[in-house]
C-alpha positions as CSV (number, residue, x, y, z in Angstrom):
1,X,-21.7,-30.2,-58.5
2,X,-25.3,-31.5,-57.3
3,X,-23.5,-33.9,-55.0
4,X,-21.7,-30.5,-53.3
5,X,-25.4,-29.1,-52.7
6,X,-26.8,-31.9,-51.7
7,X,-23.9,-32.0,-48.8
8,X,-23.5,-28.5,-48.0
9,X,-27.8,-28.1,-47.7
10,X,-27.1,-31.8,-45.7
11,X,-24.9,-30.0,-43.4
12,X,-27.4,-26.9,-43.1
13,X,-29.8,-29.2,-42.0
14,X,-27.6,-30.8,-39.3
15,X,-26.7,-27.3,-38.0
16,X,-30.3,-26.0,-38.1
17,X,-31.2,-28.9,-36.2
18,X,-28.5,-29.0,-33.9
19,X,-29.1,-25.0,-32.6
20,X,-33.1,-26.6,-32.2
21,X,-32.0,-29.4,-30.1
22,X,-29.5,-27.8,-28.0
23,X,-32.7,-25.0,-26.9
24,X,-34.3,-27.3,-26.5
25,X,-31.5,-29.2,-24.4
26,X,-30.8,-26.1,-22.4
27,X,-34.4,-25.6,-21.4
28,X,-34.7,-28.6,-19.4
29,X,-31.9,-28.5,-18.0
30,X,-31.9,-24.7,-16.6
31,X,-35.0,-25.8,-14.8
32,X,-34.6,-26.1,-11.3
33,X,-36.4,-27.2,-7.9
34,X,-36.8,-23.2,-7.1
35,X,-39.5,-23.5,-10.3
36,X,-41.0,-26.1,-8.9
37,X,-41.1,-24.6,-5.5
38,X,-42.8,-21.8,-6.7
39,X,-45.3,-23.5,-9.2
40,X,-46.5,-25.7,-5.8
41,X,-46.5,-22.5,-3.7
42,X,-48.6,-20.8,-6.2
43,X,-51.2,-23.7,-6.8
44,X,-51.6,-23.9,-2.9
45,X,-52.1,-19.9,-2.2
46,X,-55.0,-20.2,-5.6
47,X,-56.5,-23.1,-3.3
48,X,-56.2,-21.8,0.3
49,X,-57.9,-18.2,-1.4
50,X,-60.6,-20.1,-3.5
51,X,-61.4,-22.1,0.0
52,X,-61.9,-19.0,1.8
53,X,-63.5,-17.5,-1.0
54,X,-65.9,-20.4,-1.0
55,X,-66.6,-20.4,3.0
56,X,-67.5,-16.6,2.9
57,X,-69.9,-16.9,-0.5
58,X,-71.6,-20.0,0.8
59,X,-74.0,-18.3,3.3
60,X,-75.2,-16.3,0.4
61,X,-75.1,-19.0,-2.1
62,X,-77.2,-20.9,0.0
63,X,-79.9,-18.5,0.8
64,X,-80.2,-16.3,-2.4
65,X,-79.6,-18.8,-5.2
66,X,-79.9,-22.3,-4.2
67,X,-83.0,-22.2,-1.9
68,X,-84.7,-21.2,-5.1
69,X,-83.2,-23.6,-7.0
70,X,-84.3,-26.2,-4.3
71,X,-87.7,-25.1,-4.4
72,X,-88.0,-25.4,-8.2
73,X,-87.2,-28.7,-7.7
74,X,-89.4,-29.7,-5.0
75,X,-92.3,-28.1,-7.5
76,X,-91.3,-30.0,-10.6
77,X,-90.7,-33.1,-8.9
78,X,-93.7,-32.8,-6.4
79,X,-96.6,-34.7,-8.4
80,X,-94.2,-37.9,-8.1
């Protein structure tokens, strides 16, 4: 009797763990290049955008926040 539920919960176990494995099975194996494709083409429009982004913030950058950063500096620093 205990022998027969210790199988049959055995055998649960096996199936339970076989439906995980063959997700997880599947998953890698549906992927193809097209995903990848589009992952790189993503990643490259974020960086081309933040680029230009960049060159069309750094004129303000420059003149509204980091001169007075610069010259903060130059103060703290100028008794050396």
């Amino acid at each position: 009797m205990l022998k027969q539920i210790f199988y049959k919960l055995r055998e649960f176990i096996k199936k339970i763990l076989n439906r995980i494995l063959n997700k997880i099975r599947n998953k890698f194996i549906n992927k193809s290049a097209e995903t990848y494709v589009n992952s790189g083409v993503k990643i490259l429009i974020a960086v081309v955008i933040g680029a230009l982004l960049l060159g069309l913030l750094s004129p303000l950058l420059e003149n509204e926040i980091m001169l007075p950063v610069k010259e903060g500096f130059e103060e703290a620093f100028d008794h050396y």
